[in-house]
N, C-alpha and C positions, 0 to 999 in steps of 0.2 A: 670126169665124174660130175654128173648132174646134181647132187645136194654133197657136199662135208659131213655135213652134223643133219641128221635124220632122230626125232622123237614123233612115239606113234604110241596115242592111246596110253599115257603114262599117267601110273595112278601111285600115289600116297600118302599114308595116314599113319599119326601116331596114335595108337589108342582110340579113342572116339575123334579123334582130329585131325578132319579131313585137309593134309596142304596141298595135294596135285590133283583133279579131278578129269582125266581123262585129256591130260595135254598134249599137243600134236604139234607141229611144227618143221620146217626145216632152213637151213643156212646153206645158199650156197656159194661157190668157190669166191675169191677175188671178193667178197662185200663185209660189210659193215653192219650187222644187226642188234638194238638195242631193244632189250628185254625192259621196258616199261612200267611201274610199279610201286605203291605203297610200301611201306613194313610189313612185312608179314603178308605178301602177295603170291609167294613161292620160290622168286627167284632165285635165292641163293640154292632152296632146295632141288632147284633144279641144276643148276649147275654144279651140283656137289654130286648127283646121282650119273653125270655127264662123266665126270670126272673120274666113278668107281669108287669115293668117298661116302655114298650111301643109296641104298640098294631100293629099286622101285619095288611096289605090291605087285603091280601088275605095267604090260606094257615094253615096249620097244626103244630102245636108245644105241643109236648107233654113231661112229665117226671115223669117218674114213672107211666105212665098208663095216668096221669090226666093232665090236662093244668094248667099253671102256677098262675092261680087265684085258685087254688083249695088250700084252708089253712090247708085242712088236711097232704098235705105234706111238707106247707114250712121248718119245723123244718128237713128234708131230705135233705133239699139243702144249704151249705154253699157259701158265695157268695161276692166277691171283687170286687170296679168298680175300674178303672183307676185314677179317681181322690178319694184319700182317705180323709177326712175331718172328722177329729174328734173335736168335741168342746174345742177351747186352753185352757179353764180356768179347764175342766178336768185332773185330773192326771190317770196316766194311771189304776192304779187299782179301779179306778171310772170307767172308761170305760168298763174296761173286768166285773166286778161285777153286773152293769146295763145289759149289752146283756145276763148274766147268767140267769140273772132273770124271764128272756122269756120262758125258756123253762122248762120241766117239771123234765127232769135229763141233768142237763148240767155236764161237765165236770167239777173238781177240777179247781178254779182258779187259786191257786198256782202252779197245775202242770203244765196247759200249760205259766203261764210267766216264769219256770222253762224251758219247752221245748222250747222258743222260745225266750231262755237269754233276760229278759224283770225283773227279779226278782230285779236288782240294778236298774231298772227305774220307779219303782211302784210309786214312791213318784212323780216323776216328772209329770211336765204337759203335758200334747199330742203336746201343742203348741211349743214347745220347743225339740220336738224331729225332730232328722232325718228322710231322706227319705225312710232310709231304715230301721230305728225305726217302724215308720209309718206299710211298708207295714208287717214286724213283726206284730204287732201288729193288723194287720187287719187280717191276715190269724188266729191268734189267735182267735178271736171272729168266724170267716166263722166255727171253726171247735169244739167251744164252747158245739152245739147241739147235737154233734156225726154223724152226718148226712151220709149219704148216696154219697152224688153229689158233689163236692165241682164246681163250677163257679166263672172261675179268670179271671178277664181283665189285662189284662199286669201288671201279678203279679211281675214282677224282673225291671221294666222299671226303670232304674238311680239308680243299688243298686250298693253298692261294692262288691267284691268278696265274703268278708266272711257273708253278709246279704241273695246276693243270694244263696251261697253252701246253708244255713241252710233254706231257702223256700223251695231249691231243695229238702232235705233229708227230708221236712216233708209230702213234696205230694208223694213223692216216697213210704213212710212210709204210708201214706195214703191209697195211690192204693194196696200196698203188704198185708194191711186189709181185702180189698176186694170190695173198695172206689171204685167209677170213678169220672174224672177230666175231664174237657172239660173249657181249658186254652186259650186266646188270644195270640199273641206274634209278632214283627219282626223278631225275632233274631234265625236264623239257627240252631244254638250253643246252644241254649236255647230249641228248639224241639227235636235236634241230645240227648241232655242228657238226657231228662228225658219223651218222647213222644213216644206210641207206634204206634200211628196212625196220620195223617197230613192231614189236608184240607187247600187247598192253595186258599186263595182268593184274588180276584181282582175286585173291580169296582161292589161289590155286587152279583158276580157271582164264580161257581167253577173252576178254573183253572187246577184245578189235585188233584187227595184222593189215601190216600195210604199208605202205610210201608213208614218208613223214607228213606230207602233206593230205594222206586220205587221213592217214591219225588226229589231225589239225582241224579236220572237217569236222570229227566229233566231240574230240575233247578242250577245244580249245575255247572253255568258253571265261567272260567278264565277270568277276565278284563286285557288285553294288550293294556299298553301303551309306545309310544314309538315315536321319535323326526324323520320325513321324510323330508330333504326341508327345513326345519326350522319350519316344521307345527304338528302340536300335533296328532297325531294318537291313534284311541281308540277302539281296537277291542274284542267282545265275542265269546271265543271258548272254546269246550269241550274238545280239544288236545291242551295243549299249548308248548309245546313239539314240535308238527308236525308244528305247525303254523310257528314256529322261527324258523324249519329247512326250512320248504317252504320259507320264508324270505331270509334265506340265500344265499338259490340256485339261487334269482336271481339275488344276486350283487345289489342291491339296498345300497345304502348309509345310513343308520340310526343309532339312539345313541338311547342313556339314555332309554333303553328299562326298563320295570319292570311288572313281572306278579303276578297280587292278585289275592286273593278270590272274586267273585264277591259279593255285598249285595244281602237282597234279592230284593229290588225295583230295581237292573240293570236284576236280571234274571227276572222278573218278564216284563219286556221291550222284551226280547228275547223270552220268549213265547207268550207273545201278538202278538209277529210276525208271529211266527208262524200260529196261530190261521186264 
């Protein structure tokens, strides 16, 4: 099968408010694509219309051949939204136990709370776990049926380091199966490690698809700030290097200079300019 996940021409809007504006795309087998994006960019809303959680205006969504109402493949599709909500009076190996039960050959339950260091929390209740417990624990269940797809809404969103390393190493393990991902995210750093492909969205429309590194070509630009006059100066540029020599040359008076990374919602400002 040459694409998994096929979106063609997907449109929706609530009311006067436009979130999907004719979005198009595809994933295919074995890879890693991260959906690129501010708040309120669309991605969750796309992934939730992937899923048969809510229904496009218009337009094409397909996975694995069939649309997303189609039951013969959900056990194919592992799936995280952004808000995880497990029942607090559950304890976790309640939880993992029940979603086994769904399907026809789930995984060992003990091996993924083994994979996914959850073994010393089995006893505990879901309500009482971390954030990064939580999303542990959700990835756990997404990948319970063996599936084929996994769909993550901002799987790393508010972990620590060592919650995210160990989400990282098990999508990566995932895709190195022969899995494909099709993951939400803000975070650059989050796409740059473990993302083979990028759609950058904005405002429910495509901004730029591509290699991490064609993504990098346009979004990756330097935030310069720096004191003129007594007035806060704040400039995007892809040489910041040339910028502060051009500064230099012309005798201008300024301090407290400092050049960051830019996020992605300031680059995501500099190609709207563009556009």
């Amino acid at each position: 099968m040459k694409h998994v996940i096929e979106v063609e021409n997907v449109k929706k809007s609530y009311g006067s408010q436009i979130i999907l504006q004719n979005l198009s795309f595809t994933v295919g087998p074995a890879s890693i694509v991260a959906f690129l994006g501010p708040n309120g960019a669309g991605k969750s809303t796309t992934l939730k219309i992937l899923m048969g959680l809510r229904k496009a205006d218009q337009g094409l969504c397909k996975i694995l051949g069939s649309t997303a109402h189609d039951r013969s493949i959900k056990a194919q599709i592992g799936y995280t939204s952004q808000e995880l909500s497990f029942p607090p009076h559950l304890f976790v190996k309640e939880v993992i136990r029940f979603v086994a039960t769904h399907f026809v050959e789930p995984l060992p339950v003990d091996d993924l709370l083994k994979r996914f260091e959850l073994t010393k929390l089995k006893n505990n209740k879901t309500g009482g776990l971390s954030g990064g417990e939580k999303r542990r624990l959700g990835l756990a269940c997404a990948l319970m049926s063996q599936p084929q797809i996994l769909i993550l809404d901002e799987p790393t969103t508010g972990l620590d380091v060592e919650s995210r390393q160990i989400l990282w190493a098990e999508i990566k393990k995932f895709k190195k199966a022969g899995g494909s991902v099709l993951l939400s995210t803000h975070d650059l750093t989050e796409a740059g490690a473990i993302a083979d492909q990028v759609i950058v969205l904005d405002e429910g429309r495509v901004l730029a698809q591509g290699s991490l590194s064609e993504i990098k070509s346009r979004v990756d630009y330097k935030k310069i700030s720096y004191e003129l006059n007594s007035e806060l100066k704040i400039e995007y540029v892809k040489d910041a290097d040339q910028f502060v020599k051009d500064l230099v040359v012309t005798n201008v008076q300024f301090k407290n200079l400092h050049i960051l990374d830019s996020s992605l919602e300031e680059a995501f400002l500099k190609i709207r300019k563009q556009k």
